[in-house]
C-alpha positions as CSV (number, residue, x, y, z in Angstrom):
1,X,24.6,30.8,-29.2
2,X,23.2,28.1,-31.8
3,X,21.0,25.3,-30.3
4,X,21.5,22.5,-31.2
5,X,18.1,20.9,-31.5
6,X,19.1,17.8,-33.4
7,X,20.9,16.8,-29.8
8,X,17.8,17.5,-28.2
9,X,15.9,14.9,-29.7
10,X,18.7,12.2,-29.8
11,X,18.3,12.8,-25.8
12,X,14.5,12.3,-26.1
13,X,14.9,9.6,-28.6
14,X,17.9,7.4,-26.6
15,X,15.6,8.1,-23.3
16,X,12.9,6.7,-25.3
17,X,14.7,3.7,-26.3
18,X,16.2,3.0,-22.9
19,X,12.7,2.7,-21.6
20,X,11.3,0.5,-24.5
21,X,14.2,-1.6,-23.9
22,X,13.1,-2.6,-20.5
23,X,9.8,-4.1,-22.1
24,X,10.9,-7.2,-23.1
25,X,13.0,-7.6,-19.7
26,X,10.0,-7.6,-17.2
27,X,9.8,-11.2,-16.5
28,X,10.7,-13.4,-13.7
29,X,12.9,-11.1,-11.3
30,X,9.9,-8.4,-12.0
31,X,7.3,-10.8,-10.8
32,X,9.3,-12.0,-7.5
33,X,9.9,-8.6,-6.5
34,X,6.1,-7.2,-6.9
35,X,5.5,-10.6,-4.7
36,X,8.5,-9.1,-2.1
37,X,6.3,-5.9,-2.1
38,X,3.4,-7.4,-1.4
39,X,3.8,-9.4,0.9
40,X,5.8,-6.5,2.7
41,X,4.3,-6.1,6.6
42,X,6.7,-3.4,7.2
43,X,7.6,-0.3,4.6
44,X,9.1,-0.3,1.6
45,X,12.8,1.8,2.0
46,X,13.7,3.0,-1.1
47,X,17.4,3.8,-1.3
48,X,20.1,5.7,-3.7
49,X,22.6,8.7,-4.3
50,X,23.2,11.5,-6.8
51,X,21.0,11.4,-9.5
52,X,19.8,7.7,-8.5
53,X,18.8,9.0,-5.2
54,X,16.6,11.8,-6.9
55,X,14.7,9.3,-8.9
56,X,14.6,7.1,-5.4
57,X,12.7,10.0,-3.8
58,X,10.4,10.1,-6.8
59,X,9.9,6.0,-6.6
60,X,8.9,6.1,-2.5
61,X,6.7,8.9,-2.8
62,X,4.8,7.3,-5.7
63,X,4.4,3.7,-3.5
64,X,3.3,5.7,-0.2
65,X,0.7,7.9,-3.0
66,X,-0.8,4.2,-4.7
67,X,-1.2,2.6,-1.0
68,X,2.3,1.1,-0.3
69,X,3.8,2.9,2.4
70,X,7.7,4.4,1.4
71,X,10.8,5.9,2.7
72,X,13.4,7.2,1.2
73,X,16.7,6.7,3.1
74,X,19.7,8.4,2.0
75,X,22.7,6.0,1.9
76,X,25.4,8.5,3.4
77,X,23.0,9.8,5.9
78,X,22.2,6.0,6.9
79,X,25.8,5.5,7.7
80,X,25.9,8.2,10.3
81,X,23.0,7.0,12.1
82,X,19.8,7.1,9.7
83,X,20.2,3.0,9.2
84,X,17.7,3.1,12.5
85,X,15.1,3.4,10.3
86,X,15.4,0.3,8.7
87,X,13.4,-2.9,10.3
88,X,13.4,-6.5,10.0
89,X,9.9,-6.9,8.3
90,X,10.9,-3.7,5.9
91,X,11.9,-4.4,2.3
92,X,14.6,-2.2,0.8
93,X,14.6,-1.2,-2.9
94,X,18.1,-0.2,-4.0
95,X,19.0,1.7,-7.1
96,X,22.7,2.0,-8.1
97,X,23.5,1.6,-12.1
98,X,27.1,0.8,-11.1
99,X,26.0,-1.1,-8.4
100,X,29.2,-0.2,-6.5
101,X,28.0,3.2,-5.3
102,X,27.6,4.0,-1.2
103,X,24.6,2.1,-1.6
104,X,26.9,-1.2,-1.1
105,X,28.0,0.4,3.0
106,X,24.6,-0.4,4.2
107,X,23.7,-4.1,2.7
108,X,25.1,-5.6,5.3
109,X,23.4,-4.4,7.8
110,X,20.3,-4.8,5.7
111,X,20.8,-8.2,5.8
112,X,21.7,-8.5,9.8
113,X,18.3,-6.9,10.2
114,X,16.4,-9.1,8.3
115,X,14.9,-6.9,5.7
116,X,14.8,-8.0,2.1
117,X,17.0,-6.5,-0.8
118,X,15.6,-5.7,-3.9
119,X,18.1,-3.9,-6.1
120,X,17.6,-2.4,-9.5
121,X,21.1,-2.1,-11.3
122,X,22.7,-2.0,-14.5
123,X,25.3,-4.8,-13.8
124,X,24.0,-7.9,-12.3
125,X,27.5,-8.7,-11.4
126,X,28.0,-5.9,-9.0
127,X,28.8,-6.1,-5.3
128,X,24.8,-4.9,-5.0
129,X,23.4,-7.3,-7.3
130,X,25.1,-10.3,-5.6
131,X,23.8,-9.5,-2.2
132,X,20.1,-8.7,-3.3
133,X,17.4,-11.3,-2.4
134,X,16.1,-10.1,-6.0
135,X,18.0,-8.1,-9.3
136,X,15.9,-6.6,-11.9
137,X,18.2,-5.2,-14.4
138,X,18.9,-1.7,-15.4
139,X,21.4,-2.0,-18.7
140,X,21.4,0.9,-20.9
141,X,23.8,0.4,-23.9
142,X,24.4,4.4,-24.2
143,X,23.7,7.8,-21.9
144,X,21.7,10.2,-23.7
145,X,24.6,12.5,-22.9
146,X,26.5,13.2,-25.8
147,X,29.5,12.9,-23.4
148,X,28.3,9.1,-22.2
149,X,29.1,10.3,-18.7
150,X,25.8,12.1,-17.2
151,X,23.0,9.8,-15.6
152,X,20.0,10.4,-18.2
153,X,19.0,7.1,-20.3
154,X,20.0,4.8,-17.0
155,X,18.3,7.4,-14.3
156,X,15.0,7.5,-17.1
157,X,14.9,3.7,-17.4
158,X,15.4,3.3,-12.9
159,X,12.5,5.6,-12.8
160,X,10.0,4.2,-15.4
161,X,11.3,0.3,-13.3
162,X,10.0,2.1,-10.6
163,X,6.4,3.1,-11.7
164,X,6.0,0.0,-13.3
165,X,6.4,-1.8,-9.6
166,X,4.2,0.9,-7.9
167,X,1.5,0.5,-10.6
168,X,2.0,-3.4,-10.6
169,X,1.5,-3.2,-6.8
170,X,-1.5,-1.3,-7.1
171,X,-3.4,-3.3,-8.6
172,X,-2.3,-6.9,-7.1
173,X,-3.1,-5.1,-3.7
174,X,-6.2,-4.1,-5.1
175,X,-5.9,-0.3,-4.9
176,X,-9.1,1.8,-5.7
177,X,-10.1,5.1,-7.2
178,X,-11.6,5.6,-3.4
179,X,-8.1,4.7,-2.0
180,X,-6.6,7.0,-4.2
181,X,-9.2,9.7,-3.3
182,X,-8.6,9.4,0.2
183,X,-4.6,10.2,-0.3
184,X,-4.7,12.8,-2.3
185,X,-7.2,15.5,-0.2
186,X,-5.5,18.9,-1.3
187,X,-5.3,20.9,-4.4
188,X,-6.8,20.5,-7.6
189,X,-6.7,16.9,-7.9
190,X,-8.0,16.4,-4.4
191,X,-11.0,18.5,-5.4
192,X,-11.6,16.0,-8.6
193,X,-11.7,13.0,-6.6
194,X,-14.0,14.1,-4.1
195,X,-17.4,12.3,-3.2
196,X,-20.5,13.2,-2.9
197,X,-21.1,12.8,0.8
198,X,-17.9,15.0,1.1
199,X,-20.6,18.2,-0.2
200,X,-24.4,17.1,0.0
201,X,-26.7,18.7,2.1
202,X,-27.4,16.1,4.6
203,X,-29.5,16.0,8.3
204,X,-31.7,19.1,8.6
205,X,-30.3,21.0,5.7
206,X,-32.3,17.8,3.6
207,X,-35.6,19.0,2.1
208,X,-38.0,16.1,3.1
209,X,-42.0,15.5,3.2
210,X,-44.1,12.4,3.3
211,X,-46.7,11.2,0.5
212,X,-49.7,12.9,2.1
213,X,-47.8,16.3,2.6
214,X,-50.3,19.9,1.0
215,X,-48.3,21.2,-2.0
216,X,-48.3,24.2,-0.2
217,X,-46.0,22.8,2.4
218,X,-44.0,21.1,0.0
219,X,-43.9,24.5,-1.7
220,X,-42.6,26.0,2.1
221,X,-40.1,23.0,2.7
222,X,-38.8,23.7,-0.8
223,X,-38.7,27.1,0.0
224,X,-36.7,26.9,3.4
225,X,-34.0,24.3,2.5
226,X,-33.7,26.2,-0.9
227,X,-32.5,23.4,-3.2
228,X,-35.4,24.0,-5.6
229,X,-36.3,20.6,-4.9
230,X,-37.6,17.8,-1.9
231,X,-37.2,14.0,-1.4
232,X,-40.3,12.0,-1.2
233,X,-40.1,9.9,1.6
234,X,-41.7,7.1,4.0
235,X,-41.7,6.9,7.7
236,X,-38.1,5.0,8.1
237,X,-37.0,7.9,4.8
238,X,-36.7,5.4,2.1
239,X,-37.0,7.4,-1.2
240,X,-39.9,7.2,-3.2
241,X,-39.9,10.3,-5.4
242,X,-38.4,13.9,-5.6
243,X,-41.1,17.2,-6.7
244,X,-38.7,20.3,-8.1
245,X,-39.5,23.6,-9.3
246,X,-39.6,22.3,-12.7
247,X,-42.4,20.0,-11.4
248,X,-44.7,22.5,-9.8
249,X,-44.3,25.1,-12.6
250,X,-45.7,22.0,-15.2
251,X,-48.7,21.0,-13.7
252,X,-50.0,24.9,-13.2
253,X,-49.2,25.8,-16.7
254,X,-51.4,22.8,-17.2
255,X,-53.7,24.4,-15.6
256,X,-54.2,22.2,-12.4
257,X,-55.0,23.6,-9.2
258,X,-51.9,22.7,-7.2
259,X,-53.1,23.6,-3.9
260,X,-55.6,21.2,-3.6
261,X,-52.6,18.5,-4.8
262,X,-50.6,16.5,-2.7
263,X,-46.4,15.0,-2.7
264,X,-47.9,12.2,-4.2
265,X,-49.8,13.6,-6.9
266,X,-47.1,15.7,-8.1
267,X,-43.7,13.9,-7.6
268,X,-41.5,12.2,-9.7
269,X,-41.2,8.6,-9.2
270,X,-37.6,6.7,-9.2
271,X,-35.7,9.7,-9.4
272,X,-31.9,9.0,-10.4
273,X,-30.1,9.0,-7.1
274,X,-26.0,8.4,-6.1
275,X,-24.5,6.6,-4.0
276,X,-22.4,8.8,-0.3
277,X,-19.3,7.2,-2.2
278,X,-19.7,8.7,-5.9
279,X,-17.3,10.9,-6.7
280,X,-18.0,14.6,-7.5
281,X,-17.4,14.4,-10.5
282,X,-19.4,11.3,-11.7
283,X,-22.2,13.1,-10.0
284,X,-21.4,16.2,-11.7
285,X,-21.6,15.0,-15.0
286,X,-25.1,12.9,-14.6
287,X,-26.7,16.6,-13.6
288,X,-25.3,18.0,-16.9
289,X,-26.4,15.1,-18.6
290,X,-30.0,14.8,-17.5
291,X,-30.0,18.8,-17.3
292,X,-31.1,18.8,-13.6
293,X,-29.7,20.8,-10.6
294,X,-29.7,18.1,-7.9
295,X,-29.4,14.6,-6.9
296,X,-30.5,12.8,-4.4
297,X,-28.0,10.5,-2.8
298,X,-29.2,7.3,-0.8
299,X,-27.5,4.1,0.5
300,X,-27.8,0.8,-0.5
301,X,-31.2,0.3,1.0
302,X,-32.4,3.4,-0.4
303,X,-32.5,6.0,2.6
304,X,-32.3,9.6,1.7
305,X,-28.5,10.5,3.1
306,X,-28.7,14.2,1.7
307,X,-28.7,16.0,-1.6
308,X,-26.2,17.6,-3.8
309,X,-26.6,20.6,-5.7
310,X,-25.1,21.4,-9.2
311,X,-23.6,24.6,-7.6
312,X,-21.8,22.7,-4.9
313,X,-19.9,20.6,-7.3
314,X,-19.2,24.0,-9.4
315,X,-17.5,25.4,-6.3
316,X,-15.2,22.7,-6.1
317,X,-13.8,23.9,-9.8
318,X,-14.1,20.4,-11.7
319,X,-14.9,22.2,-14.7
């Protein structure tokens, strides 16, 4: 069998150029639609079928990860009783390149309901186009299949419409890193975007002692919580220094007589702390920067909430 690679990259290439196409379309329908999302108090239904309806799966489940909550209906199943899903304050995102596929059975009742139509199609003419509230076009001149009958170049271009919406969306709805965070719990990029008050030692597990505490209790608090370090703190725990190993081994190589020392005399003043909503791996990389083994994190009015511990964030395999 010969391959026949210069094919393969007149697929990648066409693809390519189907996308770059779409750049100078965004423009007026684009804006009006991201507004339609937006302002969207239901969910978004995102609708196709064949290859349109793979790339529709693809399109809801990026919406309902950036914040926008997505559904995608298939258009065959609706018809047989899956249309129930659809509500009045929902907004439907259709994707048909023909815009004459079995997308076209369910716009009516679309529109009894209520719901607005956005439809994403390579012929503006079309049955779908005519009935959508808003048409952002899809035209590929070629397929990248060398037959010009395969869904590729159009299917490509429907998808990268539809990350440019979700991404769009994101950001007018004002979508954060923490949002994001708080979608995406499991696996190894759940582990990345977790924060710090997610893994500190917090409550009793905190090593604390007050100004006037004997080393050798420090040394004993240190000891028990076995962070290698303790907070500093006042009567209503505010922060006002840490002491760590590296701290007690210092000032008796210097010769100073460190029972007869106290918190105060010993501790490091405006330690660098974190915030309970840092994320792991921020926190992780000030440690390796500043070559220390824990942080302290604090609130806004700088109360000790717990400490985190290099090897807590190494557990979680950031690295």
């Amino acid at each position: 069998m010969t391959v026949d690679m210069a094919l393969a990259r007149r697929v990648l290439q066409t693809e390519a150029a189907a996308i770059q196409a779409l750049v100078d379309s965004v423009g007026e329908s684009f804006e009006e639609a991201v507004k339609l999302l937006a302002a969207c108090r239901g969910r978004v239904i995102v609708t196709g079928i064949g290859k349109s309806g793979i790339i529709c799966q693809k399109i809801a489940a990026t919406f309902s990860s950036t914040g926008t909550p997505a559904h995608f209906l298939h258009p065959a199943e609706a018809v047989h009783g899956d249309l129930g899903v659809i509500q009045g304050d929902d907004v439907v995102v259709a994707i048909s390149h023909s815009g004459e596929t079995e997308v076209v059975r369910i716009v009516d009742t679309i529109k009894r309901l209520g719901a607005r139509l956005i439809a994403i199609t390579g012929d503006c003419r079309s049955t779908l186009a005519q009935a959508a509230d808003v048409v952002i076009e899809n035209r590929v001149s070629d397929e990248a299949c060398p037959l010009n009958l395969a869904p590729t170049a159009s299917t490509i271009a429907a998808l990268a419409i539809g990350d440019a919406l979700a991404m769009t969306l994101l950001v007018a709805k004002g979508f954060r890193q923490e949002d994001f965070a708080n979608l995406h719990p499991g696996g190894r990029l759940g582990k990345k975007l977790l924060r710090v008050e997610q893994l500190m030692h917090s409550g009793e597990q905190t090593p604390t002692v007050r100004l006037e505490t004997p080393m050798r209790n420090v040394a004993d608090e240190m000891t028990r919580k076995g962070l290698g370090m303790s907070c500093v703190v006042d009567e209503s725990n505010h922060l006002l220094g840490v002491i760590t190993d590296g701290d007690l081994r210092r000032h008796m190589l210097n010769g100073a007589n460190i029972e007869s020392r106290r918190a105060c005399d010993v501790m490091t003043r405006r330690p660098v702390t974190v915030s309970p909503q840092t994320l792991a791996t921020e926190a992780l990389h000030i440690l390796e920067q500043r070559k220390i083994t824990s942080i302290v994190v604090v609130d806004a009015a700088n109360v000790v909430q717990g400490v985190v511990h290099l090897h807590d964030l190494w557990r979680t395999q950031m690295i």
